[in-house]
Backbone as CSV, one residue per row, in Angstrom:
resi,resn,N_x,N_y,N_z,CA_x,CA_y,CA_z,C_x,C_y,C_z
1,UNK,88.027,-16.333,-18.354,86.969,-17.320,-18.144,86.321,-17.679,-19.478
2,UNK,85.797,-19.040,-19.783,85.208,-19.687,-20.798,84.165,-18.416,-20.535
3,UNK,84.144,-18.264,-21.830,82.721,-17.470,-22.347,81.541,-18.068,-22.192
4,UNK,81.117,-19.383,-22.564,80.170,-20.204,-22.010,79.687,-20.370,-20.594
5,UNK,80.923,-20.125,-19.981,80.622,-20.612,-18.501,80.072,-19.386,-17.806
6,UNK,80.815,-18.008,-18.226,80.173,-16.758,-18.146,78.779,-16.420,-18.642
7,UNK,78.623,-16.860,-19.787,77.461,-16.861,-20.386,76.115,-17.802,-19.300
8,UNK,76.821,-18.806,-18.839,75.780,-19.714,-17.832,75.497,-18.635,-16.794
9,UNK,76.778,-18.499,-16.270,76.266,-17.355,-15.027,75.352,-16.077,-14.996
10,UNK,75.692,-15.536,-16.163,74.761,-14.841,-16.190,73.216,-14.771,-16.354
11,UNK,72.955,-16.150,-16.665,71.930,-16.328,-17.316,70.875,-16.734,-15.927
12,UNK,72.217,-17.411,-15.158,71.419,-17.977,-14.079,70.609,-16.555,-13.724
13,UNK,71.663,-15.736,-12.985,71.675,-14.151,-12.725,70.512,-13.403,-13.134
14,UNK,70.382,-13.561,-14.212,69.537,-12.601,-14.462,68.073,-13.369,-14.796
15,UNK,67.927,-14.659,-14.886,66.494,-15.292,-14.656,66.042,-15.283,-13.377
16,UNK,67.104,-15.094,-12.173,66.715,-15.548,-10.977,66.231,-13.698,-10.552
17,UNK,66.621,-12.737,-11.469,66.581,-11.577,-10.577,64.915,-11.285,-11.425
18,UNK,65.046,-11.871,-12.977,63.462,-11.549,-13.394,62.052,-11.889,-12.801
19,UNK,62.617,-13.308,-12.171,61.956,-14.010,-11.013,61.953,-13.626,-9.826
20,UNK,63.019,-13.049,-9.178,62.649,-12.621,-7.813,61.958,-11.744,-7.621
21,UNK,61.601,-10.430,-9.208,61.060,-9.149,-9.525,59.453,-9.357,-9.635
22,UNK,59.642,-10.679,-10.100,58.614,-10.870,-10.434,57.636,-11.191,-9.066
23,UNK,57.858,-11.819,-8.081,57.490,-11.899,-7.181,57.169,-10.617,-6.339
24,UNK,57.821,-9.284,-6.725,57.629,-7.949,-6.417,56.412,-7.385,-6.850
25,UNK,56.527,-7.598,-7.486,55.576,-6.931,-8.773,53.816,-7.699,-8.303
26,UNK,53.816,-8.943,-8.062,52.923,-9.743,-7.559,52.102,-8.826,-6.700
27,UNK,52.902,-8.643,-5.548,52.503,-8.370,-3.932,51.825,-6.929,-4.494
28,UNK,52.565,-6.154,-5.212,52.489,-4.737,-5.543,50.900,-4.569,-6.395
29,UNK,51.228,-5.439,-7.483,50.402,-5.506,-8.661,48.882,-6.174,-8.319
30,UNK,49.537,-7.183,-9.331,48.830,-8.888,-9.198,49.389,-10.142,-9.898
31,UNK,48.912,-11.515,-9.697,49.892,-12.164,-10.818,49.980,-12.366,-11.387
32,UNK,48.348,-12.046,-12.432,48.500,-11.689,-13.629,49.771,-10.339,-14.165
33,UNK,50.027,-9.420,-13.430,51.049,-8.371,-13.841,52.608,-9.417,-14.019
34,UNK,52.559,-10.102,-12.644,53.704,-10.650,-12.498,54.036,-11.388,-13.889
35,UNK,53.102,-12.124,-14.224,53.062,-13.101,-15.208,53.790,-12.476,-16.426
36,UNK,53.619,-11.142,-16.589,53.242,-10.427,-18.180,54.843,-10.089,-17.340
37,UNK,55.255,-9.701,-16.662,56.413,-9.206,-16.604,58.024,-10.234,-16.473
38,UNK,57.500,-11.436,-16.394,58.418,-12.376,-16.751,58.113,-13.223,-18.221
39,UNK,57.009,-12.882,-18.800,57.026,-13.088,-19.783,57.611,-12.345,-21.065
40,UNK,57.727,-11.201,-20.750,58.607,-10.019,-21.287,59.878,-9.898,-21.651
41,UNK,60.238,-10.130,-19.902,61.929,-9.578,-19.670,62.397,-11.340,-19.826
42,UNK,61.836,-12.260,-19.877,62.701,-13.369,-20.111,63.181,-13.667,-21.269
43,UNK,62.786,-12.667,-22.477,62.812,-12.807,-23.827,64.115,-12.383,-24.123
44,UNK,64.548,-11.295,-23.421,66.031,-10.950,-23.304,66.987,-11.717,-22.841
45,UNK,66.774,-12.907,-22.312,68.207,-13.574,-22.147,68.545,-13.991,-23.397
46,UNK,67.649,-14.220,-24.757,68.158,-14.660,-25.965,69.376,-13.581,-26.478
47,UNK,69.442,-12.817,-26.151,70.433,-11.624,-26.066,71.946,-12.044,-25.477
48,UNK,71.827,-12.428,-24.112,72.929,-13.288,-23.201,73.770,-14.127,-24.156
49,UNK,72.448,-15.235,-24.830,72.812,-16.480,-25.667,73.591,-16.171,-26.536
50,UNK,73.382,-15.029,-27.391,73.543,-14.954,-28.654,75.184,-14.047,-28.574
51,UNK,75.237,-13.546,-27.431,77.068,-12.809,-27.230,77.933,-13.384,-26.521
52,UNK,77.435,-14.901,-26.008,78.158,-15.753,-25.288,78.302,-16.943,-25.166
53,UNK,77.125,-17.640,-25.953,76.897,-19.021,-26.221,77.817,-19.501,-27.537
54,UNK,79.135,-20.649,-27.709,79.594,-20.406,-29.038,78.914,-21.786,-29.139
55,UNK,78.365,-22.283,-28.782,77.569,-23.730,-29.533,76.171,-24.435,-28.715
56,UNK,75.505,-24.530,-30.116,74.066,-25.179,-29.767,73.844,-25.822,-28.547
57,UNK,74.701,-26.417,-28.182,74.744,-27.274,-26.527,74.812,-26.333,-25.576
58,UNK,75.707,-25.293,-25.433,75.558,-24.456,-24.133,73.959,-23.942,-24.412
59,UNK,74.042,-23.279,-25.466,72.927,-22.429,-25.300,71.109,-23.425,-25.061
60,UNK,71.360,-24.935,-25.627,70.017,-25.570,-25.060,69.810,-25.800,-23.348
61,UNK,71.106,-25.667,-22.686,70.690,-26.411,-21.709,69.666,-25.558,-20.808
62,UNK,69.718,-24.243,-20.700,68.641,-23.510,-19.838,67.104,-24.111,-20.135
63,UNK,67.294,-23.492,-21.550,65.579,-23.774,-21.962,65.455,-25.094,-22.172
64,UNK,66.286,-26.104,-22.147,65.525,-27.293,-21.901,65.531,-27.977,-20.308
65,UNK,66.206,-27.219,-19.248,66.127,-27.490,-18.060,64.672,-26.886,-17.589
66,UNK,64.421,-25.577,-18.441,62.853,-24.858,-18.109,61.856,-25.597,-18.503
67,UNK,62.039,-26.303,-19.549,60.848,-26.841,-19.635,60.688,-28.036,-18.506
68,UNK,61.198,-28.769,-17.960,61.061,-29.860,-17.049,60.398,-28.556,-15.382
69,UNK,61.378,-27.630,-15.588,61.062,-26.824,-14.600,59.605,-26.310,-14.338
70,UNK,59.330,-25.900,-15.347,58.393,-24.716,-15.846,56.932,-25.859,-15.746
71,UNK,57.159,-26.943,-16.045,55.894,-28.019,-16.004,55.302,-28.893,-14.862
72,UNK,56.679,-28.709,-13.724,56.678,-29.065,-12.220,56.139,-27.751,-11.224
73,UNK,56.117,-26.376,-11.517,55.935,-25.351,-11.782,54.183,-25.070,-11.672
74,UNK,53.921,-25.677,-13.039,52.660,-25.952,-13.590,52.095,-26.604,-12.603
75,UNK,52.261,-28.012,-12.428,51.856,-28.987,-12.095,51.312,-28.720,-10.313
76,UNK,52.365,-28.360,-9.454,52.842,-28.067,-8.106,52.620,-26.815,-7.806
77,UNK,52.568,-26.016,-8.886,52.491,-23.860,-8.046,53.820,-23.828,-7.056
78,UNK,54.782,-24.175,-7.955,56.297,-24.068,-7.107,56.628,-22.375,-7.390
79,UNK,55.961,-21.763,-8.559,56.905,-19.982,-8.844,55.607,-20.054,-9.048
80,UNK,55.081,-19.584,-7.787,53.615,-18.467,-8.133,53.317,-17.661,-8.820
81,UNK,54.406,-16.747,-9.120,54.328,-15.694,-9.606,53.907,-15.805,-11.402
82,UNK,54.847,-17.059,-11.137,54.773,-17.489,-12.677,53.413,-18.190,-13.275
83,UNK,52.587,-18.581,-12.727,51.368,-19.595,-12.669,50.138,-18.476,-12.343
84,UNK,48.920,-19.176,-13.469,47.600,-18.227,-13.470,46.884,-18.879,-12.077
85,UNK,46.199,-17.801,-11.786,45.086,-18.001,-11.064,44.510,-19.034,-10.921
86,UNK,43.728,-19.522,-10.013,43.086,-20.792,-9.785,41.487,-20.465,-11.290
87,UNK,41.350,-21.309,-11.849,40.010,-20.623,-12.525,40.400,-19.745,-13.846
88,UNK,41.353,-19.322,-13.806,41.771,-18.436,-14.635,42.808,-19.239,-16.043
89,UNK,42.108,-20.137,-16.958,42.766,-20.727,-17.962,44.012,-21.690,-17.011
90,UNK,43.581,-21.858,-16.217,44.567,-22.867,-15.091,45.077,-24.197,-15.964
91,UNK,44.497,-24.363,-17.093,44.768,-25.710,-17.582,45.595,-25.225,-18.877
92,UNK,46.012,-23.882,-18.892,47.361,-23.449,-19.846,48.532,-23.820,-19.389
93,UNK,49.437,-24.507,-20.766,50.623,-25.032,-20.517,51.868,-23.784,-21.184
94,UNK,51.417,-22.653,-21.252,52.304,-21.290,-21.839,53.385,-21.044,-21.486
95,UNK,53.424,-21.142,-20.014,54.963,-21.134,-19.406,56.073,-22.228,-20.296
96,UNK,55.210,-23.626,-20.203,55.981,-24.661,-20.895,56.532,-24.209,-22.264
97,UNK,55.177,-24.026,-22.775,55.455,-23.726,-24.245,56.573,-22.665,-24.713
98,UNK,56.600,-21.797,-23.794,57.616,-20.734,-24.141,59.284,-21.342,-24.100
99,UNK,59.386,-22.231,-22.681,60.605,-23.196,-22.556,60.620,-23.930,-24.103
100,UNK,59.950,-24.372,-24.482,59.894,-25.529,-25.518,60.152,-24.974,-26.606
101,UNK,60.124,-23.328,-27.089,60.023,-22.594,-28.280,61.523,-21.953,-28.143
102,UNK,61.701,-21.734,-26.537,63.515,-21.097,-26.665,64.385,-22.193,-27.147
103,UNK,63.974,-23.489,-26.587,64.814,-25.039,-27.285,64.580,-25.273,-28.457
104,UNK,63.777,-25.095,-29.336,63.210,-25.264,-30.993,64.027,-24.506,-31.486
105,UNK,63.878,-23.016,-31.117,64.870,-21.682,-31.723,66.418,-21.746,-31.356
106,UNK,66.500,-22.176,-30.532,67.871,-22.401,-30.299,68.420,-23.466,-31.163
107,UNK,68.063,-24.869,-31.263,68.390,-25.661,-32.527,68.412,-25.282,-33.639
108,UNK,67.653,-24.402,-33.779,67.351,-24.063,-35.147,68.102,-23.243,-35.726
109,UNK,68.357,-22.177,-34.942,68.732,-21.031,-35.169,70.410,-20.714,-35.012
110,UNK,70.807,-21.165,-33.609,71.772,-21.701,-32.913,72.842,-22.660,-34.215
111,UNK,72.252,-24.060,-34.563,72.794,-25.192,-34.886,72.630,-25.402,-36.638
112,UNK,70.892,-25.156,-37.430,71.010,-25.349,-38.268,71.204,-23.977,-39.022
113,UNK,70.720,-23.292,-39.131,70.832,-21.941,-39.808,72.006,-21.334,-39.688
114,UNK,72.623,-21.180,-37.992,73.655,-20.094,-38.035,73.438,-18.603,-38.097
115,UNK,72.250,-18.508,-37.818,71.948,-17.298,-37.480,70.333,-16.820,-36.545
116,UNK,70.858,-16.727,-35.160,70.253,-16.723,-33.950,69.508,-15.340,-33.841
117,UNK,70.264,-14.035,-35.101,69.311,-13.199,-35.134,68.051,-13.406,-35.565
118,UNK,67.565,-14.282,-36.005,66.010,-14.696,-36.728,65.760,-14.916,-35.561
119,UNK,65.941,-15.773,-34.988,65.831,-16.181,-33.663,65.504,-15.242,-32.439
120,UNK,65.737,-14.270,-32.062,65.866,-12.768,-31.705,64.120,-12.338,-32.145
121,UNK,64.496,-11.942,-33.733,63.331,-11.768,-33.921,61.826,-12.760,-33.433
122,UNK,61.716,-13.550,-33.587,61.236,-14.404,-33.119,60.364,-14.756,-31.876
123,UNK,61.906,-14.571,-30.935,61.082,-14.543,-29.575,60.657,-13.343,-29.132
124,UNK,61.380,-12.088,-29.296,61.058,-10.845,-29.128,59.605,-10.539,-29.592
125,UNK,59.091,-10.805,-30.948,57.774,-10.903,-31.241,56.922,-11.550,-29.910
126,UNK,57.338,-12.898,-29.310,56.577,-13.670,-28.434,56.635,-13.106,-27.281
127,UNK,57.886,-12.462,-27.006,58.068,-12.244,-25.802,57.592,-10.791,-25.585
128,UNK,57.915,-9.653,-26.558,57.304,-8.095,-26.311,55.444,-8.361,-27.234
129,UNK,55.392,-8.669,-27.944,54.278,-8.372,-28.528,53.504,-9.284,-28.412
130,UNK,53.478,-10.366,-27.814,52.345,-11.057,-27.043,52.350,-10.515,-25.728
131,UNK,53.229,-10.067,-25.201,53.110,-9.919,-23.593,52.651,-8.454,-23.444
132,UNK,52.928,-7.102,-24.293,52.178,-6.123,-24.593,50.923,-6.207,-25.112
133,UNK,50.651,-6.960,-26.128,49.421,-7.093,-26.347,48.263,-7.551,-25.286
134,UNK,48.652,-8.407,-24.476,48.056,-8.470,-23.312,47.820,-7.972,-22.687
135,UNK,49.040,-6.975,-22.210,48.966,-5.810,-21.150,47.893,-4.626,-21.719
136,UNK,48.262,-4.154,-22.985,47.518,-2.780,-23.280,45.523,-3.858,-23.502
137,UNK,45.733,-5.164,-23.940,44.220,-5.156,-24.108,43.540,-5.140,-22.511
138,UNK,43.829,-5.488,-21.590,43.633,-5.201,-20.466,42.833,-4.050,-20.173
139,UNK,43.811,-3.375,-20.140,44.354,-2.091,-19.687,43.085,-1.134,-20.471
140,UNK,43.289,-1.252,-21.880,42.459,-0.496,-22.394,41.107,-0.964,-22.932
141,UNK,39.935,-0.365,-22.914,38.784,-0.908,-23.007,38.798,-0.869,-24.606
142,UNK,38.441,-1.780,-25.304,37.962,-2.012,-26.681,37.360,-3.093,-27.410
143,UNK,36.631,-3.216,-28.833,35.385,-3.893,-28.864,36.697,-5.608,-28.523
144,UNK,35.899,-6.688,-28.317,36.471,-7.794,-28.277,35.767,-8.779,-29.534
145,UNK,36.813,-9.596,-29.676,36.388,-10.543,-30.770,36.846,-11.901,-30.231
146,UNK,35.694,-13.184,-30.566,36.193,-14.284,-30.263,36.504,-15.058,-31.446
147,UNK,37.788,-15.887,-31.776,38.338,-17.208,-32.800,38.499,-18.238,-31.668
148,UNK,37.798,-19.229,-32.394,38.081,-20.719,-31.559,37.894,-20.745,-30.326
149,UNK,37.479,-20.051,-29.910,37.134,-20.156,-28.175,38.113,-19.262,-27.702
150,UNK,39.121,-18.490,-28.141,40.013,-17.099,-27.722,39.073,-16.194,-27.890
151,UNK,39.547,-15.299,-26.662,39.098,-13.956,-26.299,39.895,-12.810,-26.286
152,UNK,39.771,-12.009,-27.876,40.852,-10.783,-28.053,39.948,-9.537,-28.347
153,UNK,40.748,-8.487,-28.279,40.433,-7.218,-28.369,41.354,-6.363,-29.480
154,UNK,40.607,-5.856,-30.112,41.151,-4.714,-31.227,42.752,-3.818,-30.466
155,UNK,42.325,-3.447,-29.777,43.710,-2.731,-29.219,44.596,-3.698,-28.566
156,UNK,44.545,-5.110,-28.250,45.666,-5.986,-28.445,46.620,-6.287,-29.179
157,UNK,45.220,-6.651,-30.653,45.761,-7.544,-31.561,46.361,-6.019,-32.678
158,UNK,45.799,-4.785,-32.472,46.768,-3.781,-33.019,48.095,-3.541,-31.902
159,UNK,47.963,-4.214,-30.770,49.514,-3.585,-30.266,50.910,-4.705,-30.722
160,UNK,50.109,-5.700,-30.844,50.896,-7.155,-31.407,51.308,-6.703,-32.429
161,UNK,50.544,-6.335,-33.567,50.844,-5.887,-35.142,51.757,-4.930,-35.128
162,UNK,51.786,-3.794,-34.490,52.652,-2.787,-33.936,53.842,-3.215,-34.104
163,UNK,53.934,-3.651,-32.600,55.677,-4.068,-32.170,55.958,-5.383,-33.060
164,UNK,55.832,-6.031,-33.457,55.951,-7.128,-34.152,56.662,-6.550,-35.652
165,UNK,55.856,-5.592,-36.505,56.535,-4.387,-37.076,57.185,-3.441,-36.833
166,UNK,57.548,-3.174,-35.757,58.720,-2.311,-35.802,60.073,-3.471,-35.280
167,UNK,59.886,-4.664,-34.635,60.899,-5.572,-34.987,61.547,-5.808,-36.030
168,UNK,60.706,-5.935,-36.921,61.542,-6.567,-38.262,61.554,-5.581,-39.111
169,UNK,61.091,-4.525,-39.357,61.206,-2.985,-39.522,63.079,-3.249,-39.308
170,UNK,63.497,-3.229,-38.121,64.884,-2.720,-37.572,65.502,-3.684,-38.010
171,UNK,65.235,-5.309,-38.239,66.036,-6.301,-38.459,66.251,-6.207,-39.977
172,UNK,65.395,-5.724,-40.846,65.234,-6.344,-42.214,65.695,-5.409,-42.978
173,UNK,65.790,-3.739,-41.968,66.379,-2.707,-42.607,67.806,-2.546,-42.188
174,UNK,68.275,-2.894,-40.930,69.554,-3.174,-40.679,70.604,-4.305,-41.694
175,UNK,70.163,-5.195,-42.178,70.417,-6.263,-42.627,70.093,-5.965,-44.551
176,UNK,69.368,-5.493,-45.082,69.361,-4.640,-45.798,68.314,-5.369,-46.722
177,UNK,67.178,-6.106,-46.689,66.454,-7.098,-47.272,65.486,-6.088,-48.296
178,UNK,65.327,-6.293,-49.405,64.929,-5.593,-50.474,62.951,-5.544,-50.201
179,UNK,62.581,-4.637,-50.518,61.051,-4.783,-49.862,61.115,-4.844,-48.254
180,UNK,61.845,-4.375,-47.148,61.647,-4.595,-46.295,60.495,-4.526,-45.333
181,UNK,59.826,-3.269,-46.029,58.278,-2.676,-45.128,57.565,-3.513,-45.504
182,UNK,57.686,-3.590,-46.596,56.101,-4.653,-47.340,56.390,-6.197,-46.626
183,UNK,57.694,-6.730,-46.242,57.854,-8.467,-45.829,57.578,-7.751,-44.312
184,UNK,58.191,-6.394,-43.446,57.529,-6.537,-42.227,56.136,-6.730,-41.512
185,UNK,55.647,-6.119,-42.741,54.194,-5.706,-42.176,53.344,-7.367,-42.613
186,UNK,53.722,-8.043,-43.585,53.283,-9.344,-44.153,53.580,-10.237,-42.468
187,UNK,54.599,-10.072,-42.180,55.243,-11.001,-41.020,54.382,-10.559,-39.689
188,UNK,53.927,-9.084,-39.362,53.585,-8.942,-38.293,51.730,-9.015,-38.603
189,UNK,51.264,-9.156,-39.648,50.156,-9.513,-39.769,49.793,-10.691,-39.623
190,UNK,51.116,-11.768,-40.027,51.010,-12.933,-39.817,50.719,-13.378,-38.563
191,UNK,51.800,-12.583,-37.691,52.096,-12.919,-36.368,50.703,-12.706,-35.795
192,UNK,50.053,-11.672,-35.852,49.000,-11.214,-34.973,47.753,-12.020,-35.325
193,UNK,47.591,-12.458,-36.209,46.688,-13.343,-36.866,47.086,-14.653,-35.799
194,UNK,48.337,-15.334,-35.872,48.422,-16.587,-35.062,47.989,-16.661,-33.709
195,UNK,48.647,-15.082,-33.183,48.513,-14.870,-31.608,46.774,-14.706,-31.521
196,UNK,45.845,-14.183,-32.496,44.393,-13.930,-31.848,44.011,-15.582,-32.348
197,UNK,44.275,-16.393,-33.044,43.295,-17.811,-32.967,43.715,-18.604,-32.275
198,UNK,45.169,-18.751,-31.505,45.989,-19.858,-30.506,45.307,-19.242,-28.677
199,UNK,44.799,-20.619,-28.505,44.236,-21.099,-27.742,45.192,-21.676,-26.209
200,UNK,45.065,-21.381,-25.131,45.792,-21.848,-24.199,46.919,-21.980,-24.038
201,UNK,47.387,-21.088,-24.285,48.632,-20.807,-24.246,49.728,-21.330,-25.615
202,UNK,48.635,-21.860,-26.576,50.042,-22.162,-27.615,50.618,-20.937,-28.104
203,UNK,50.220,-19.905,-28.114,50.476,-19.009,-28.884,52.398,-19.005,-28.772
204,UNK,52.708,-19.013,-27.308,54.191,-19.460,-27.062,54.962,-20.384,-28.081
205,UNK,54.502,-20.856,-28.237,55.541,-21.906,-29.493,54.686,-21.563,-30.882
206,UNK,53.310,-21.502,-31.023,53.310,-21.225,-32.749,53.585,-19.828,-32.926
207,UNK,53.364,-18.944,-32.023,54.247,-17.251,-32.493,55.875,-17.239,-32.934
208,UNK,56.265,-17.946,-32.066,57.537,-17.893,-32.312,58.246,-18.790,-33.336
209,UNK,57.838,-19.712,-33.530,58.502,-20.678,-34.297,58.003,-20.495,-35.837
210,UNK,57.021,-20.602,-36.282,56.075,-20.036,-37.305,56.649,-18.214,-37.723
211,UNK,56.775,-17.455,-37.234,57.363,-16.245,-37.208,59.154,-16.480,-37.953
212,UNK,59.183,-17.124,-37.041,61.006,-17.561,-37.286,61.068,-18.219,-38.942
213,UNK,60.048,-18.949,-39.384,60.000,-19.808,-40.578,59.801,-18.835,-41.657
214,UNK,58.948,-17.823,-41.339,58.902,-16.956,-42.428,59.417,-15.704,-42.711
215,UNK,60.213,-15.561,-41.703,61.395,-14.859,-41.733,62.496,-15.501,-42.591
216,UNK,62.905,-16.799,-42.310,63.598,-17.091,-43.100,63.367,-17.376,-44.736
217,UNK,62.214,-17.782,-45.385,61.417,-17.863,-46.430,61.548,-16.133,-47.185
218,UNK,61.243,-15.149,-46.203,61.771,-13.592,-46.412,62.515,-12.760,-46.736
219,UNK,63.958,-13.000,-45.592,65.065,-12.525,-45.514,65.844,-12.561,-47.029
């Protein structure tokens, strides 16, 4: 079988099972949990892409079918699970934005660069260390700080800085980039800096895409 076409299937596969989980997790949890848990595990299909996709075209069509999806979604409360609360930053377009940042990285990364591991890095930052950072500031009580009308907490924006560094920690030392600690920790300071002043959900496309740029400026 075309590798591509395998690569589609699976992709379907395993968005539809992060989604159906996610709807688990809802009933169990709440949908704020749900939310953080497809915001997570969807970061891993860039994984799928990257061992089965052999050209920029297979690999756009998901994330640019999500974004049309993901904004009807928005619009309608078609994947509950996926959509905030009534009241609750209801006028965030994050879901979108995240569709719109896997299609940016995928051109980019996919088509002009030729190398989708930046790319990896990238969303993995957006996808584990914004979506942890959320979870543990929650979770754990600590002082809060407001930028621009965002509302963050010290043990967030240190869990962002965290995993965000030990990402490129593994990428920059695998790959063998000279100064690697000193450009990780520059990159995940960066990162955590973008994620506490982005507002309504941009953080989805300027974490990731912005991250990806200075990685490459790095590497």
């Amino acid at each position: 079988m075309n590798t591509n076409i395998l690569g589609m299937i699976l992709s379907i596969i395993y968005i539809g099972a992060v989604i159906g989980g996610s709807s688990l997790v809802a009933k169990k949890y709440s949908n704020e949990a749900s939310r953080k848990f497809i915001h997570i595990l969807l970061g891993n299909w860039w994984l799928i892409a990257m061992f089965f996709f052999d050209s920029t075209l297979w690999a756009a069509i998901l994330p640019a079918a999500f974004i049309v999806i993901n904004y009807l979604s928005y619009k309608f409360n078609l994947i509950k699970s996926m959509e905030r609360d009534e009241g609750e930053n209801k006028d965030s377009l994050g879901t979108v934005f995240y569709a719109v940042s896997l299609l940016v990285l995928v051109i980019f990364t996919f088509g002009v660069i030729k190398n989708p591991w930046i790319g990896l890095c990238g969303i993995f930052t957006m996808a584990y260390g914004d979506g942890f950072s959320a979870i543990f500031g929650r979770r754990f009580k600590s002082k809060q700080f407001k930028i621009f009308g965002s509302t963050k907490s010290i043990i967030g924006s240190t869990t962002m800085f965290i995993i965000t560094l030990i990402i490129h920690l593994i990428y920059f030392g695998v790959i063998g980039t000279e100064l690697f600690v000193l450009k990780s920790i520059v990159i995940a300071l960066a990162a955590t800096i973008m994620e506490a002043v982005s507002i309504k959900g941009t953080d989805n496309i300027i974490v990731p895409i912005i991250t990806v740029l200075i990685d490459c400026i790095l590497v």
